[in-house]
C-alpha positions as CSV (number, residue, x, y, z in Angstrom):
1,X,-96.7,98.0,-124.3
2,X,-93.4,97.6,-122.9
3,X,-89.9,96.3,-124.5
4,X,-90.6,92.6,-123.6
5,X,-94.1,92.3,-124.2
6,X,-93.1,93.3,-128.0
7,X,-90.6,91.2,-128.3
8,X,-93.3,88.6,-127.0
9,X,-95.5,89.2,-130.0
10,X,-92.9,88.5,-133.0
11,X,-91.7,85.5,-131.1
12,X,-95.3,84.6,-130.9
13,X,-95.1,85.2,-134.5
14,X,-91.9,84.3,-135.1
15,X,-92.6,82.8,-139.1
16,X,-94.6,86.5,-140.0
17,X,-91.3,88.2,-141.0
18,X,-93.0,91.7,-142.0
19,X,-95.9,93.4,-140.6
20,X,-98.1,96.2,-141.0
21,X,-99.1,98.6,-138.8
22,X,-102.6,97.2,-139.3
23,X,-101.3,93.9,-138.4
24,X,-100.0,95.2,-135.0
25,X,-102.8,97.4,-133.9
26,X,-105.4,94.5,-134.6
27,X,-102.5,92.1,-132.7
28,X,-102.4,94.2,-129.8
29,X,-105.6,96.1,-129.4
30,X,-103.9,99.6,-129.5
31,X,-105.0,102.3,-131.5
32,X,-102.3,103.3,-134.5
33,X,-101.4,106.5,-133.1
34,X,-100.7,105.2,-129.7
35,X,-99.1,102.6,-131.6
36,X,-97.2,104.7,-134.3
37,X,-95.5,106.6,-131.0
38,X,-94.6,103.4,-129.9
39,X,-93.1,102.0,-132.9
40,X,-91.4,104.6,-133.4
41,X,-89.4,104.8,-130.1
42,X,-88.4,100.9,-131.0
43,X,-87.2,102.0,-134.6
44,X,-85.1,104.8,-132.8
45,X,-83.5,102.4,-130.0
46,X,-82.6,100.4,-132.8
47,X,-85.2,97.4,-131.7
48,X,-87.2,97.0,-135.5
49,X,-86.5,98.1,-138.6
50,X,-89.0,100.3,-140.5
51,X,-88.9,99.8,-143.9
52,X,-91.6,101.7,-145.5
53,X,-94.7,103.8,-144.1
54,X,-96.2,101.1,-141.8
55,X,-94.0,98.5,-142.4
56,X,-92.1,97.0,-140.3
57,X,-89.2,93.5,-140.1
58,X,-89.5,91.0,-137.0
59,X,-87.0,91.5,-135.7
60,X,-86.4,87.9,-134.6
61,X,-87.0,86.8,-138.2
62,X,-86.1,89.1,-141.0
63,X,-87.0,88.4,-144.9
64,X,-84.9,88.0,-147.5
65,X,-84.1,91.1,-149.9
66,X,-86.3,89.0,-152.0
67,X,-89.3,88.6,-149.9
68,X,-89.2,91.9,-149.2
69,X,-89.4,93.3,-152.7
70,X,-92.0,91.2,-153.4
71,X,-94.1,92.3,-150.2
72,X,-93.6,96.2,-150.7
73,X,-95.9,95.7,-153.9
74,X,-98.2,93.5,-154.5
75,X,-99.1,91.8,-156.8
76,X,-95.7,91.5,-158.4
77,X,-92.9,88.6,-159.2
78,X,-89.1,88.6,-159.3
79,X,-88.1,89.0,-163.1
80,X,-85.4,90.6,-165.4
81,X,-81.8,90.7,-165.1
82,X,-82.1,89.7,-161.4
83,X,-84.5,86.7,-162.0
84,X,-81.6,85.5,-164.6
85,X,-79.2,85.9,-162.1
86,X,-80.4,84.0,-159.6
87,X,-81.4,81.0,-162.5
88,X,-77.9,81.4,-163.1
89,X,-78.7,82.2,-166.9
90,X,-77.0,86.0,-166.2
91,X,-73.5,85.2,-164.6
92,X,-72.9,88.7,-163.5
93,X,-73.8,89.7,-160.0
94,X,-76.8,91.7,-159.7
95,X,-77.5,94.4,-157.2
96,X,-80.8,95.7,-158.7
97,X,-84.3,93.7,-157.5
98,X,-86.0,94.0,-160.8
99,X,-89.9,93.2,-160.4
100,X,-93.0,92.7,-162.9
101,X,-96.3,94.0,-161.6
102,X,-99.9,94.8,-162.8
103,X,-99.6,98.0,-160.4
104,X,-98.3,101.1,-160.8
105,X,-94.3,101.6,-161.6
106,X,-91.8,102.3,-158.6
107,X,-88.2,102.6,-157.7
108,X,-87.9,101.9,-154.0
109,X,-83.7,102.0,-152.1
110,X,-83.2,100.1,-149.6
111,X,-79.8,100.0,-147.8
112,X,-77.5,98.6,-150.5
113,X,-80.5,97.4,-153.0
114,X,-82.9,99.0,-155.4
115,X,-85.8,97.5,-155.5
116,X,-87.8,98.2,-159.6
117,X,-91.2,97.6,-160.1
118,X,-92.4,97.7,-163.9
119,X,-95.5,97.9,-165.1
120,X,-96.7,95.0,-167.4
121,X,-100.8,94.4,-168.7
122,X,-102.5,92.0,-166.8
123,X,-102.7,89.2,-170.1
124,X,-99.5,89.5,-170.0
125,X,-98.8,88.7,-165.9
126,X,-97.4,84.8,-165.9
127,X,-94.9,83.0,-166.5
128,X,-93.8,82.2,-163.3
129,X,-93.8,80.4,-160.0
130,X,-94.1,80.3,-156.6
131,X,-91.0,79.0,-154.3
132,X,-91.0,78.2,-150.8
133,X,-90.4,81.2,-149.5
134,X,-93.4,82.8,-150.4
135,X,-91.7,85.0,-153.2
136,X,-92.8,84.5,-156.9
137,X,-90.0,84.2,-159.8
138,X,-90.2,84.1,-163.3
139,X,-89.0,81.0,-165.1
140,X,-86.1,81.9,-167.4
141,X,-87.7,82.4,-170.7
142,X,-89.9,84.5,-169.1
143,X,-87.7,86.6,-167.5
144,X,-85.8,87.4,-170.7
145,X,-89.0,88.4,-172.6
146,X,-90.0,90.4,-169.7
147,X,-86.8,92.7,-170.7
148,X,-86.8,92.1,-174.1
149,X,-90.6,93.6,-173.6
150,X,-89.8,96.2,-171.0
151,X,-86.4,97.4,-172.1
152,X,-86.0,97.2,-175.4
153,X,-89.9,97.1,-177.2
154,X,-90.1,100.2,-174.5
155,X,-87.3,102.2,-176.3
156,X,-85.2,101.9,-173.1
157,X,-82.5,99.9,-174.9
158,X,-81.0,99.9,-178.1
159,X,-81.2,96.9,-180.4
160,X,-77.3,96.6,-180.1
161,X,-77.1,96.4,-176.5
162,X,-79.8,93.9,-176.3
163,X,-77.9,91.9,-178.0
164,X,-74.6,92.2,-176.4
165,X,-76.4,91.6,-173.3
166,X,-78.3,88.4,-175.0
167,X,-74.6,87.2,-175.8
168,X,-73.7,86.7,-172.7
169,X,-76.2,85.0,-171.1
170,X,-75.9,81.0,-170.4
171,X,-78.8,80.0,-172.9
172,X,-78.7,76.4,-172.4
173,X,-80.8,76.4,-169.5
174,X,-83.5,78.3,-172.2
175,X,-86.9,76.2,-173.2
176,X,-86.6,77.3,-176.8
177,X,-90.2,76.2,-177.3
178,X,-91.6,77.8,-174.1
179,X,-90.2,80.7,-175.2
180,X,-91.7,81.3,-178.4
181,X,-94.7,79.9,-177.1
182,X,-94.7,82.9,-174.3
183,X,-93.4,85.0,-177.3
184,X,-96.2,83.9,-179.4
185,X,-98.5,85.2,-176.7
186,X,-96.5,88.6,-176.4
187,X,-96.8,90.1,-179.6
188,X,-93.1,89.6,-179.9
189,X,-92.4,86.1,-182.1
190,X,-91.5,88.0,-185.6
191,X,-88.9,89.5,-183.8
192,X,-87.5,86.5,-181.4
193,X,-86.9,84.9,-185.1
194,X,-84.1,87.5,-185.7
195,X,-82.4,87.3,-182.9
196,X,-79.7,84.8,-184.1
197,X,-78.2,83.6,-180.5
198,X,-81.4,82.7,-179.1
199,X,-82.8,81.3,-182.2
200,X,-79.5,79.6,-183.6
């Protein structure tokens, strides 16, 4: 296919923002080799983005850092520090896309962002919601029982640093009763009790 008839298909498409090589072969009738060579000469005239193996950005519509993360693995939802941050619980700026999935645990770069995928058991996979782009986000309690659960239960982060970074979170956005409800569920009520600045 030539230039033009490309960008043809992902106006034609113009709301899929990412798409597989699958996608395009069964799009265009090519076969993925033919297809791979063809990409691939777009990628290099600086056409389409590649962002993984077979994955590739419309050009005319490109996702969000978030949507992306949460295509690359699926199925998986925006949590952790970066979930807080955007809830505007965490005021610090946040440069990490931290994700919770049932699948396999990953650390993809891309450009500026690292995008991590942890690894959580499937009873405990809620706790969030779907917005309108697509992407799913933890509410705020469970967000910060995510890291309490992955970082500190884990043995990733010491008790004192938990709580320094507990002490400066905004916790009046926090549903104190969804929390140890989701807590409750967790395994991880006795010790949400001692933690004074959530529980005072």
């Amino acid at each position: 296919m030539k230039l033009k008839e490309y960008l043809n298909l992902f106006k034609k498409y113009i709301n899929k923002k990412i798409f597989t090589i699958n996608e395009i072969s069964t799009l265009t009738n090519i076969d993925k080799k033919t297809l791979s060579v063809e990409l691939n000469r777009l990628v290099k005239d600086g056409v389409i983005e590649r962002v993984s193996k077979g994955i590739y950005i419309n050009p005319l519509n490109k996702p969000t850092i978030e949507e992306l993360a949460s295509f690359l693995k699926y199925p998986s939802y925006i949590s952790m520090e970066y979930a807080l941050f955007v809830e505007n619980i965490l005021p610090q700026a946040v440069y990490v896309v931290t994700l919770i999935t049932t699948s396999y645990p990953y650390v993809y770069h891309y450009k500026d962002y690292t995008f991590e995928y942890h690894h959580i058991n499937k009873e405990f996979f809620f706790g969030f919601y779907k917005e309108s782009s697509g992407t799913y986000l933890a509410y705020p309690e469970k967000a910060l029982l995510d890291l309490i659960y992955i970082r500190y239960k884990k043995g990733r982060m010491s008790l004192e640093r938990l709580e320094s970074f507990i002490d400066d979170l905004y916790l009046e956005e926090i549903d104190k009763n969804r929390l140890l409800k989701w807590g409750e569920i967790m395994g991880m009520l006795p010790f949400l009790m001692t933690l004074k600045r959530i529980m005072g």
